[in-house]
N, C-alpha and C positions, 0 to 999 in steps of 0.2 A: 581534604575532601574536595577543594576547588579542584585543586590540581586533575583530580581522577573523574570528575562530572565535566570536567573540560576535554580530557582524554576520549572519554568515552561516546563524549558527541561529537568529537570530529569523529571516528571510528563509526560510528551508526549512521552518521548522514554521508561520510564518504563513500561506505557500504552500498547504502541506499541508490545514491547517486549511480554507482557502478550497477546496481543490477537496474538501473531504469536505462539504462547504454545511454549514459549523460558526462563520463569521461570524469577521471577526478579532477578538482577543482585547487591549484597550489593556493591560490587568491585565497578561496573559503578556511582553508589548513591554516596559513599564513593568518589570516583575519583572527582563529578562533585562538591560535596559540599565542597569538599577542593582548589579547582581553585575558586569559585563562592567567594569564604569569603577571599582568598587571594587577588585576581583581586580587590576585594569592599573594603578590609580592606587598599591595596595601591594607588587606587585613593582616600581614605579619606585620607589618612593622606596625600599624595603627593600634596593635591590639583589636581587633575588631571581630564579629563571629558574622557573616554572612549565612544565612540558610542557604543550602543548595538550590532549591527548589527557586528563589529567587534571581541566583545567581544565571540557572537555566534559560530563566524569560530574559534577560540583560542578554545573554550570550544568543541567544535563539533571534531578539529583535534586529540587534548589530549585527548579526554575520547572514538572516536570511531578507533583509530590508528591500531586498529588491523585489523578491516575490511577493513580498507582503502588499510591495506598493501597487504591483500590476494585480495583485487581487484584489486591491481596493479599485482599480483602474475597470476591471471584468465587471465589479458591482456596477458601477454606473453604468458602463456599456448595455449592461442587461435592463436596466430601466430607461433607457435612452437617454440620456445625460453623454452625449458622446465628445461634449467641450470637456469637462471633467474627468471622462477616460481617457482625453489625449492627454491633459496635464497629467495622470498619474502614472502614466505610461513613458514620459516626459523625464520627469522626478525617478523613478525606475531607472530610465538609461542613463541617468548623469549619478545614480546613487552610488559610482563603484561598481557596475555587475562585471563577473566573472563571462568568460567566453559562452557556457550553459546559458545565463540568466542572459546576456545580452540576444540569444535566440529566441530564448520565448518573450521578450519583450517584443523583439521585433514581428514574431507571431500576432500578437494582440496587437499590434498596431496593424498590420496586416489586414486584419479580421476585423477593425475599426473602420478601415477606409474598405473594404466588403459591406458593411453595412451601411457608411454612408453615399452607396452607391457609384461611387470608383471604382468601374470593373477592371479596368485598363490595369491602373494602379496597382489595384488587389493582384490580379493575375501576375504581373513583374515582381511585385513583392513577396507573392508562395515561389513563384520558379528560382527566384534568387537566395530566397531561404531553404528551398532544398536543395539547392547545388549544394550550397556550404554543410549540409547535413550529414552528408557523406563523409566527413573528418569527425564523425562521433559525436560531437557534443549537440547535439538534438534527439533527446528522448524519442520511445517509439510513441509513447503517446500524445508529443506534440508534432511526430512525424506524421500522424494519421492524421491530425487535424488540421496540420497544414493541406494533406492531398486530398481531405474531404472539402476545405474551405476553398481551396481551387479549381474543386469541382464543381462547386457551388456558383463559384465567377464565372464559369466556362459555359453552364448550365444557360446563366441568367443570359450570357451573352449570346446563346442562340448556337454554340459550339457542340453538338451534343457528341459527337466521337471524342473529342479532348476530357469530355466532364465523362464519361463511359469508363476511361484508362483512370481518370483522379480519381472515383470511387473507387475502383477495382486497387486503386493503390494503396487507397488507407486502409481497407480490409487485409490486405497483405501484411501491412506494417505491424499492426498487431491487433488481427482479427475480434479478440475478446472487448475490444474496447468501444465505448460510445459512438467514439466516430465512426467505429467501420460498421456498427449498429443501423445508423445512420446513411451509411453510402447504402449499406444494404438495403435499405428500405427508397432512396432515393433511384437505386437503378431497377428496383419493382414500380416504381413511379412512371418512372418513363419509357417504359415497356408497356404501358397499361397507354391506348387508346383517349384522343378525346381527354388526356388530362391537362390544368393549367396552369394548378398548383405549385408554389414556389418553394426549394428549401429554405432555410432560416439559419443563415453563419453564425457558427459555434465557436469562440475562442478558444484558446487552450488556456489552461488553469494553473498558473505555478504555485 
């Protein structure tokens, strides 16, 4: 039974992975099929019964730890605690992340120093993350948050043709989503007269 609840998650999340256009992951394979034969090879010999359901959360914490950390990293962010979202985000890129996960860390970091008002920074840090996005392993939905949260620095910085093209580019990327939600309502923003309104940088969420 280990054997086949091991199978069956690398199979669901590599799945996954592919229709999010996040490239499969050998790392995550490699990771899940070394716990899967460990875990199955010590309750044979131990005599031992593992529940599945246990084994799941063990397999689930070790092979997705990175995300987990950069979503503990977003909670803080979002209460402003932004010393604490640099350490989790910190802790995330030295945990082992795979080429995927080492992007959206670097996304949230990105979007850390956007909010701690490093536009310069911010700005070098989305163009440099979407160059490398273009070899696949950058989901569309942190490809939109990246060109929404670039448009957001460009915005602030007084750039309003550069931050015009980053909205119009996360709506591209995958229109149905919060961020191009967002660009959308940001290029009615500032097409509207008289406004002085600031947007508010979104991280991405792994």
């Amino acid at each position: 039974m280990i054997l086949l609840v091991g199978f069956l998650f690398i199979v669901f999340f590599g799945g996954f992975s592919l229709l999010r256009r996040e490239g499969l992951s050998m790392r995550f394979a490699i990771e899940a099929l070394l716990v899967t034969f460990l875990v199955s090879g010590l309750t044979w010999a131990l005599r031992l019964t593992l529940h599945p359901v246990i084994f799941l959360g063990v397999l689930y914490l070790l092979t997705l730890r990175v995300r987990l950390l950069v979503d503990a990293g977003n909670l803080y962010a979002r209460r402003g605690r932004y010393d604490l979202a640099a350490r989790f985000y910190q802790l995330a890129g030295n945990a082992g992340a795979d080429q995927s996960s080492r992007m959206i860390v670097l996304l949230n970091r990105h979007t850390l120093t956007l909010q701690e008002g490093d536009l310069d920074g911010a700005i070098a840090g989305f163009k440099a993350l979407l160059e490398e996005a273009g070899r696949g392993y950058l989901g569309l939905k942190y490809e939109a948050a990246a060109h929404y949260n670039l448009g957001v620095a460009y915005r602030r910085k007084g750039a309003a043709a550069q931050a015009i093209a980053e909205f119009n580019a996360a709506i591209d990327s995958l229109p149905s989503s919060l961020y191009a939600q967002r660009a959308e309502a940001a290029l009615n923003q500032m097409h509207q007269p008289d406004t002085s309104s600031q947007n508010a940088a979104e991280g991405g969420e792994g």
